[in-house]
C-alpha positions as CSV (number, residue, x, y, z in Angstrom):
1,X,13.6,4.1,-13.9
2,X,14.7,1.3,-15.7
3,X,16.5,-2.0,-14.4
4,X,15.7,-3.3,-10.9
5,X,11.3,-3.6,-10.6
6,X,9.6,-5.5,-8.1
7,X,6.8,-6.8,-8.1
8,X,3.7,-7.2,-5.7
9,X,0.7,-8.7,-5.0
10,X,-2.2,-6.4,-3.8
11,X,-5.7,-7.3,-2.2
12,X,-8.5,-6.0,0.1
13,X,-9.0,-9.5,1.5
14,X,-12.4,-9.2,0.7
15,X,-14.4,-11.8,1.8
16,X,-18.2,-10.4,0.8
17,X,-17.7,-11.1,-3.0
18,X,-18.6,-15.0,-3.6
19,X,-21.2,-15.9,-4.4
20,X,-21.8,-19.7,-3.5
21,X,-20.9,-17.9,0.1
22,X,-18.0,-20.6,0.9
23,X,-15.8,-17.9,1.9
24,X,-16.1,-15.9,5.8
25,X,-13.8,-14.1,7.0
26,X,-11.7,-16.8,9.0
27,X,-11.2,-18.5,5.9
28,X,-9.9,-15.2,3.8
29,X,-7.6,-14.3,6.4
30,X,-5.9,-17.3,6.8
31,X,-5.9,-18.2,3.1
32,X,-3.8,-14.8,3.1
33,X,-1.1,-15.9,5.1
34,X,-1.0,-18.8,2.2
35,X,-1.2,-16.6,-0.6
36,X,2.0,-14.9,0.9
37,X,4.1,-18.2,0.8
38,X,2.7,-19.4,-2.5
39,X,3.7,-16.0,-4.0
40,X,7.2,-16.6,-2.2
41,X,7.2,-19.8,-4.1
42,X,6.6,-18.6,-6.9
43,X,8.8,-15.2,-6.8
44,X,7.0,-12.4,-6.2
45,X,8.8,-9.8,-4.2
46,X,5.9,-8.4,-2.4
47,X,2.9,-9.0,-0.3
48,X,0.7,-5.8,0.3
49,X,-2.9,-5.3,2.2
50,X,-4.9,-3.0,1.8
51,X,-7.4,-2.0,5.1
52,X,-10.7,-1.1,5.1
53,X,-13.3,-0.7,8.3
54,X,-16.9,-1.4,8.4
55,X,-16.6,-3.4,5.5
56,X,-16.3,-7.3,5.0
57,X,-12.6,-7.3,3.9
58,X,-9.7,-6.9,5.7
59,X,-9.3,-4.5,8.8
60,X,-6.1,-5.2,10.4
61,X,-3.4,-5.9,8.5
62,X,-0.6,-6.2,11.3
63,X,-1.2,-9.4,12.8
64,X,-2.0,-11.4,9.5
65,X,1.7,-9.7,8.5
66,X,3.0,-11.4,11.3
67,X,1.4,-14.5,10.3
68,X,2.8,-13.8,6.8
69,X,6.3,-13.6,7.9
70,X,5.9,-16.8,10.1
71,X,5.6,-19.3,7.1
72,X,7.9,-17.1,4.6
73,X,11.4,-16.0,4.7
74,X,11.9,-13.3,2.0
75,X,9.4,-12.0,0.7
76,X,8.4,-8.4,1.7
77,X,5.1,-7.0,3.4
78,X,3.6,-3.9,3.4
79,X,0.3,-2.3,3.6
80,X,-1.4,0.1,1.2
81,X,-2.6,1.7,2.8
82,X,-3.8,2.4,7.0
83,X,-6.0,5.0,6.8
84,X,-4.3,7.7,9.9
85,X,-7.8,9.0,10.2
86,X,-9.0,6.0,12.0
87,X,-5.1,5.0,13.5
88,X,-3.7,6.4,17.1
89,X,0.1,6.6,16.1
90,X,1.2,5.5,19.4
91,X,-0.5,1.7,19.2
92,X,0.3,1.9,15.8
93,X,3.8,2.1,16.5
94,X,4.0,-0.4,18.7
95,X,2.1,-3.0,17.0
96,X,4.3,-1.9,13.7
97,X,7.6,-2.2,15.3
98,X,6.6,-5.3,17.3
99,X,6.2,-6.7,13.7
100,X,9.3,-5.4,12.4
101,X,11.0,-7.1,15.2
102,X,9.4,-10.6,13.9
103,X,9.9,-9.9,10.3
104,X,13.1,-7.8,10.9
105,X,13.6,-5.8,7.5
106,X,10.5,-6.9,5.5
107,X,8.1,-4.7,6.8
108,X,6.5,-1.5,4.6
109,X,4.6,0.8,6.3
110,X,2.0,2.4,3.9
111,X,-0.6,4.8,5.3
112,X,-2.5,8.3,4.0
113,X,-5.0,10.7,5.4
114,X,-7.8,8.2,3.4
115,X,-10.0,7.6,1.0
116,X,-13.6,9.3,0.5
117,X,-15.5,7.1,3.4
118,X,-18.8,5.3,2.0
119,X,-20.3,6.1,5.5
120,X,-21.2,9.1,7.7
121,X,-19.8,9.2,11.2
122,X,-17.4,6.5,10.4
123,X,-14.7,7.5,12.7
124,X,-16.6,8.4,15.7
125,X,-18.4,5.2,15.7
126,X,-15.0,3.6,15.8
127,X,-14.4,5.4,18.7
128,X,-11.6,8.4,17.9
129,X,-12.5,11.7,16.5
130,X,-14.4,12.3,13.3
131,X,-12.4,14.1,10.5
132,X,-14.7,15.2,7.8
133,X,-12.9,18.4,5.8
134,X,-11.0,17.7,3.7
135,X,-8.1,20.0,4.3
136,X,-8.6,18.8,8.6
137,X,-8.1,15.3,7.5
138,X,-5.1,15.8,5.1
139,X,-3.3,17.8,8.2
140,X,-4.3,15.4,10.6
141,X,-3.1,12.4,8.5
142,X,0.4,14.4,8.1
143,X,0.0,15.1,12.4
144,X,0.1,11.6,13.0
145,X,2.3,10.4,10.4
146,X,4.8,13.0,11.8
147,X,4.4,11.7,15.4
148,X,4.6,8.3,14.4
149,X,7.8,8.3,12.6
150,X,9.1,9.9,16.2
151,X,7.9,7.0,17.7
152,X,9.5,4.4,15.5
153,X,12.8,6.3,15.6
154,X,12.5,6.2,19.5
155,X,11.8,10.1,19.8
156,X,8.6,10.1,21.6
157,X,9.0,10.3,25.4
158,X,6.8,10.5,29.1
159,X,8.0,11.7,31.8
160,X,6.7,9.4,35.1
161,X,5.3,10.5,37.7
162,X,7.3,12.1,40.9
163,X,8.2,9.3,43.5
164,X,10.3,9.2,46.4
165,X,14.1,7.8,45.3
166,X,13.2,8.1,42.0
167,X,16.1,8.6,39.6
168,X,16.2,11.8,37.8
169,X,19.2,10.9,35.2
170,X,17.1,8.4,33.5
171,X,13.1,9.6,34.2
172,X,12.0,10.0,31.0
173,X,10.2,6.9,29.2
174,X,9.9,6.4,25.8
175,X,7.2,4.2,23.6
176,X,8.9,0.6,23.0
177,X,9.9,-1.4,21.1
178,X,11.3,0.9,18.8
179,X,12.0,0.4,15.0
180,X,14.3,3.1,13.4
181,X,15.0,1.1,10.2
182,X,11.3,0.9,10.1
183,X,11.0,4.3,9.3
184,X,12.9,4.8,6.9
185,X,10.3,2.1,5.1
186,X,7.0,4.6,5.5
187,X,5.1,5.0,2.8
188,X,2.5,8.1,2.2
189,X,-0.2,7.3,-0.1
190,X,-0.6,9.9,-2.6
191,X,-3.3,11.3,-5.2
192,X,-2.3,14.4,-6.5
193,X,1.4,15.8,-7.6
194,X,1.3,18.5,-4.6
195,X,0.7,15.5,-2.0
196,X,3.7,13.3,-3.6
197,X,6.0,16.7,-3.0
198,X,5.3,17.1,0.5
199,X,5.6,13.2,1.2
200,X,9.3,13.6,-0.8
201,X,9.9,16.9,1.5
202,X,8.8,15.0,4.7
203,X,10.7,12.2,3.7
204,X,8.3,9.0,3.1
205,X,8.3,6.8,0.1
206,X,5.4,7.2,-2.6
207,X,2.4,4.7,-3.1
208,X,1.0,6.5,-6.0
209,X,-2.7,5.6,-5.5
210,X,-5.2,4.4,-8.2
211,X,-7.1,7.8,-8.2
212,X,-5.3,10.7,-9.0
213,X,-7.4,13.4,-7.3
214,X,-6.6,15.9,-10.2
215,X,-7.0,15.5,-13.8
216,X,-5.5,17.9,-16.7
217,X,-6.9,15.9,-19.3
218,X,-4.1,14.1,-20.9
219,X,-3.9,9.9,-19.7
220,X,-3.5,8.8,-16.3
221,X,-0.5,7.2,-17.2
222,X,1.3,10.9,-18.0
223,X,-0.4,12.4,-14.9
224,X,1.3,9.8,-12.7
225,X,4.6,9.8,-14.5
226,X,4.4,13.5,-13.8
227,X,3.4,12.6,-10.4
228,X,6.3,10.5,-9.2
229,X,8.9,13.0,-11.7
230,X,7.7,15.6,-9.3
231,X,8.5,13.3,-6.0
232,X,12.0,12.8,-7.2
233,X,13.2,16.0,-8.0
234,X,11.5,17.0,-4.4
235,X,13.7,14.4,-2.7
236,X,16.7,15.4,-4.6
237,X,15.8,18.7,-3.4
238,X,15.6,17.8,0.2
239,X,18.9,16.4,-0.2
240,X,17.7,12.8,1.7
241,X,20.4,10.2,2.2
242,X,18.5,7.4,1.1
243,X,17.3,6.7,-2.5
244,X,13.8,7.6,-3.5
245,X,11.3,5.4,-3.9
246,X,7.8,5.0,-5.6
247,X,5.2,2.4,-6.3
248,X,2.2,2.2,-8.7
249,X,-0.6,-0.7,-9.2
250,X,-2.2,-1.9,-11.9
251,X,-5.2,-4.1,-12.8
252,X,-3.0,-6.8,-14.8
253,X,-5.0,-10.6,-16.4
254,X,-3.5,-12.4,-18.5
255,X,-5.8,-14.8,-20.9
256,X,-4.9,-17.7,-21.9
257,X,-7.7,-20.1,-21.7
258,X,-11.3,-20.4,-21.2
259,X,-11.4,-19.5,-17.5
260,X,-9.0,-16.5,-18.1
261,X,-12.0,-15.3,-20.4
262,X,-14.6,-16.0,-18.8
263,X,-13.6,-14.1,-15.6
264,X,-11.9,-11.7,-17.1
265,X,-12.3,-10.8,-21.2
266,X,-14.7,-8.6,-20.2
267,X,-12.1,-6.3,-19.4
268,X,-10.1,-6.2,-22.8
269,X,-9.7,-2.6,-23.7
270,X,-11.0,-0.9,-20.3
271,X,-9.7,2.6,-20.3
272,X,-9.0,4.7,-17.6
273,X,-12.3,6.3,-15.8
274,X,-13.0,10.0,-15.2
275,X,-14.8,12.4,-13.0
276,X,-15.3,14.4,-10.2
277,X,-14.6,13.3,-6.3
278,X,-14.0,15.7,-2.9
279,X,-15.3,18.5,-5.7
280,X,-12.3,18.0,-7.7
281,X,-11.5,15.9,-10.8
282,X,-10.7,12.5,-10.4
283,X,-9.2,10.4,-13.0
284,X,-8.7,6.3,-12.4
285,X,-6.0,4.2,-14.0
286,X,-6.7,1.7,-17.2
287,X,-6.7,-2.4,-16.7
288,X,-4.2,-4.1,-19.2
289,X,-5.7,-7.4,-20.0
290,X,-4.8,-9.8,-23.1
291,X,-2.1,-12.5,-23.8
292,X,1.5,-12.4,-22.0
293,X,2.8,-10.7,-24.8
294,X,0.1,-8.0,-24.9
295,X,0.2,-7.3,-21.6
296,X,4.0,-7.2,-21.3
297,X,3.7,-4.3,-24.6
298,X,1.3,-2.5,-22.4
299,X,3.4,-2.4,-19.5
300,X,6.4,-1.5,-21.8
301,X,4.9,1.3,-23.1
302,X,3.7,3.0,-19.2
303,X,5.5,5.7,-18.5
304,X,4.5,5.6,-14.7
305,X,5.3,1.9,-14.7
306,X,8.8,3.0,-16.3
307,X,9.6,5.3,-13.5
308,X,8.3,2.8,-10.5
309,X,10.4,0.8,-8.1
310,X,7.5,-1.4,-7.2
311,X,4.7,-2.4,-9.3
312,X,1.4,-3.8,-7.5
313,X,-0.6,-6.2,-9.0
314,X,-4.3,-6.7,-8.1
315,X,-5.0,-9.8,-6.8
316,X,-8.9,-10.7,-8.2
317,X,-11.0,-11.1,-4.6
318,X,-13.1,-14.1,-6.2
319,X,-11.2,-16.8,-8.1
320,X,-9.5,-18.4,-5.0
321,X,-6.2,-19.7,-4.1
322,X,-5.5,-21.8,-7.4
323,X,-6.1,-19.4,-9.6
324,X,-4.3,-17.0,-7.5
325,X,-1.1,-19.2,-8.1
326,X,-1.2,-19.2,-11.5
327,X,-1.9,-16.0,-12.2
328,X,1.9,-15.1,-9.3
329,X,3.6,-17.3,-12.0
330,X,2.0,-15.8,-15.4
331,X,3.4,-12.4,-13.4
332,X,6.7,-13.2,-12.4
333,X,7.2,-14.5,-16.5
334,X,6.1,-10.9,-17.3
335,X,8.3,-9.6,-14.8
336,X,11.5,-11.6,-16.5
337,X,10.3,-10.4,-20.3
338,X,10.4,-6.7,-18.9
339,X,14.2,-7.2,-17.6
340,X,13.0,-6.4,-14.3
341,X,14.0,-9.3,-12.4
């Protein structure tokens, strides 16, 4: 896909990774919510969160969206993704279209069955029911998906209970507030070809995730390309109203002075990663780091990149709010060199 490319930034919020310990979580949230207008400022499309639990990085995106959309006025905010394993579709879809309503037509949606958890029990302890097969958690993630885009779109309904004078033409309740544009902005997070298919079938854009839960032996770059190919010819086949869409991330630095190398030079020439994950091959994607004009080559020549609508960029979790600035503007320079903008 050529022309048209947004651009995103993508963090965990991660708050456990200084290591002068200046930064709690009160600080990393709220230094969010900055991070969104500074990236406005400097004109990046996108703001996305990623959600973790049990872990000291960000757990609830929503509000801090909200908080987001407060001190911004265009720039677009989505998640990447909820993990349905842990989420109960019906608070979910109120606290998502309660969002929308304050950030009316800026709001993605992303959310999956979930990553592999770094914790047994994980789900119980948070208090819903623990989903440990793989093939259980995939269908449950596509259950509530399913039942929360009928909530969004205002098709989930309970009936009260019988009362004297009660008035039968309207006794039917529904979840509120509703959000039907919303859902046409859900995003499935996908790692495999067969996964983006179903989300194109089922109708939900594609975050094409970092690790592709299947690996044939030729780059990750071809595997995704193939990946999001797949998704579009599925939603051409499903004959959907809308356009497709599909987004990818990438580890991006640019170096251009001591501090750029010393943080992250390291990285020059890091490929992509492979092995085995859920007892299937895994592959991860490669980090393009160098000079502007490097990096924009590398990004030139990425097939998966080519066929995105959205590219997000990892935002590092330790150089702070400065360095985050500079590095939205060094972006949105590689974004006009591509022709994207």
């Amino acid at each position: 896909m050529q022309g048209r490319k947004k651009i995103g930034f993508l963090t965990f919020g991660h708050w456990g990774v200084q290591s002068d310990g200046s930064r709690d979580a009160a600080s990393t949230i709220q230094d969010l919510v900055a991070l969104a207008r500074d990236a406005e400022q400097a004109g990046i499309d996108g703001a996305w969160l990623r959600v973790h639990h049990f872990q000291p990085m960000l757990s609830s995106a929503l509000p801090v969206i909200a908080a987001m959309g407060a001190v911004t006025e265009r720039i677009e905010l989505g998640t990447a993704v909820i993990d349905m394993r842990y989420a109960l579709p019906t608070s979910l879809g109120e606290d998502s279209a309660t969002v929308e309503a304050l950030v009316p037509g800026r709001l993605h949606l992303g959310i999956s069955r979930g990553a592999p958890e770094p914790f047994h029990q994980g789900q119980a302890a948070y208090g819903v029911h623990t989903v440990e097969d793989i093939r259980e958690a995939t269908e449950v993630g596509w259950s509530r998906a399913m039942q929360l885009r009928e909530i969004l779109d205002g098709r989930s309904s309970v009936t009260p209970a019988p009362r004297e004078g009660a008035d039968e033409a309207n006794s039917d309740f529904r979840i509120e507030p509703t959000a039907s544009q919303l859902a046409s902005r859900l995003w499935w997070g996908s790692g495999s070809v067969g996964s983006a298919v179903r989300a194109a079938e089922n109708g939900f854009l594609l975050l094409s995730s970092t690790l592709l839960l299947q690996d044939d032996g030729s780059s990750f770059v071809e595997q995704q390309a193939l990946q999001i190919r797949a998704y579009r010819e599925a939603w051409a086949g499903a004959g959907h109203s809308d356009p497709a869409q599909a987004a990818v991330t990438r580890v991006v630095h640019i170096i251009e002075d001591q501090m750029d190398e010393d943080y992250f030079g390291v990285l020059r020439g890091e490929q992509e990663r492979r092995g085995e994950l859920e007892g299937r091959k895994a592959v991860t994607g490669p980090s393009y780091v160098g000079s502007i004009d490097e990096v924009v080559g590398m990004l030139r020549a990425d097939n998966a990149v080519t066929e995105a609508n959205w590219v997000l960029l990892a935002l590092p979790e330790f150089t702070g709010r400065e360095y985050a600035s500079k590095t939205f503007r060094r972006w949105v320079e590689v974004q006009k060199r591509l022709e994207w903008s």
